[in-house]
N, C-alpha and C positions, 0 to 999 in steps of 0.2 A: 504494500500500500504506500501509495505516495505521499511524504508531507502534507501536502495541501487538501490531500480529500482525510487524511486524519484530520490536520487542523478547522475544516469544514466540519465532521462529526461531532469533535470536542466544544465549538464553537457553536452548532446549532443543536447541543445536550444542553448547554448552557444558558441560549436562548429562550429556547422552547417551555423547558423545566422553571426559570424566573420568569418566564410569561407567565405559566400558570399558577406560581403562589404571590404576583401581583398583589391580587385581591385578596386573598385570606390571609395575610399577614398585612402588621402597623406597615407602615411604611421606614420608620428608622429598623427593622426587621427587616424588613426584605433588603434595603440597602447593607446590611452588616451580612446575612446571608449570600450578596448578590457579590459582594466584597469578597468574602470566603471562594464563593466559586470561581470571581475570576482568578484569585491567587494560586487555587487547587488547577485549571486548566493552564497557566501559563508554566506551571509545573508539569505537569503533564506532555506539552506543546517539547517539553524542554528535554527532558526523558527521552521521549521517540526520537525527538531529533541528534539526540548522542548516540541511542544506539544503531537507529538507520547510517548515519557517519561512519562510527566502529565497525561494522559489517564489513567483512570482506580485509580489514588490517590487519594485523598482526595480533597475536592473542595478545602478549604485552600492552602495546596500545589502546584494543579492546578495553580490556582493564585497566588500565588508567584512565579512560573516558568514562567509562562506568563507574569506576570508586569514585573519581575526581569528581564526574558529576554530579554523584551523587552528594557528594560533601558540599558541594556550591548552592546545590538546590536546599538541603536543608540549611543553611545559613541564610538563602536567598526566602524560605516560609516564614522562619524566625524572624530576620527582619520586618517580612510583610506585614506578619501575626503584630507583631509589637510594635507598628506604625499603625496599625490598623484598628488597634483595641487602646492604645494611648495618646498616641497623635492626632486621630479623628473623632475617638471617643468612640467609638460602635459599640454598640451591645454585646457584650458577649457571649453569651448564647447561641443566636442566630447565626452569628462569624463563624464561631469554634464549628456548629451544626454542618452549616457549608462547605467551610472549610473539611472538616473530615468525611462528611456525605459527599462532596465529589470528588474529593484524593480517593475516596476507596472504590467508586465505582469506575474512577480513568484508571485505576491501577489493573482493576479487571479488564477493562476495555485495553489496554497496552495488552497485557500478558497474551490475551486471547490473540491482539495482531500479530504481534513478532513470534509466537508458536508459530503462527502460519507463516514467516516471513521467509522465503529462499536465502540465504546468505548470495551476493552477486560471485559466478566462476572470475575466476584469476586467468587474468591474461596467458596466453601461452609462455612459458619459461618461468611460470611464478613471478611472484614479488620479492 
């Protein structure tokens, strides 16, 4: 799958899903929830796109893009988390909600992709 129709999926999960608790949530809710999601997809966006990268390099590499990234993106939530519940004031509840209601369902949504992912063939002669 290609970037862009992942980031289309994650991007119209996120749409679609705060179109519809609009109305049944306050409105500083839905924004503290709608907060949470974005921070949960751009983590996501950011994941796939390390390991679509990694594919096909070197195992070394491989793993360093994946540890590495992994390290950036949890510093890159913790910041979010902590500008987002201090700096802006949002609710916390709703945030935390979002926030860990769509980490855990992009997390499914990745694993299920890259199972399926072909790694790309290596040039003739290797790399």
């Amino acid at each position: 799958m290609s970037f862009g129709r992942y980031s289309a999926i994650v991007g119209g999960t996120v749409l679609i899903s705060l179109g519809a608790l609009r109305f049944p949530l306050a409105p500083a809710s839905w924004r503290a929830a709608g907060a949470g999601a974005l921070l949960a997809a751009a983590n996501a966006l950011a994941a796939f796109f390390l390991v679509r990268w990694s594919l096909g390099r070197s195992n070394a590499l491989f793993f360093q893009a994946i540890l590495g990234g992994t390290a950036a993106r949890m510093l890159f939530l913790l910041g979010g988390a902590v500008g987002a519940l201090l700096g802006l004031g949002l609710p916390k509840v709703p945030f935390v909600a979002g926030l860990l209601g769509y980490f855990a369902l992009f997390l499914v949504l990745e694993l299920a992709v890259v199972q399926r992912t072909e790694p790309p063939v290596a040039a003739e002669g290797g790399r």
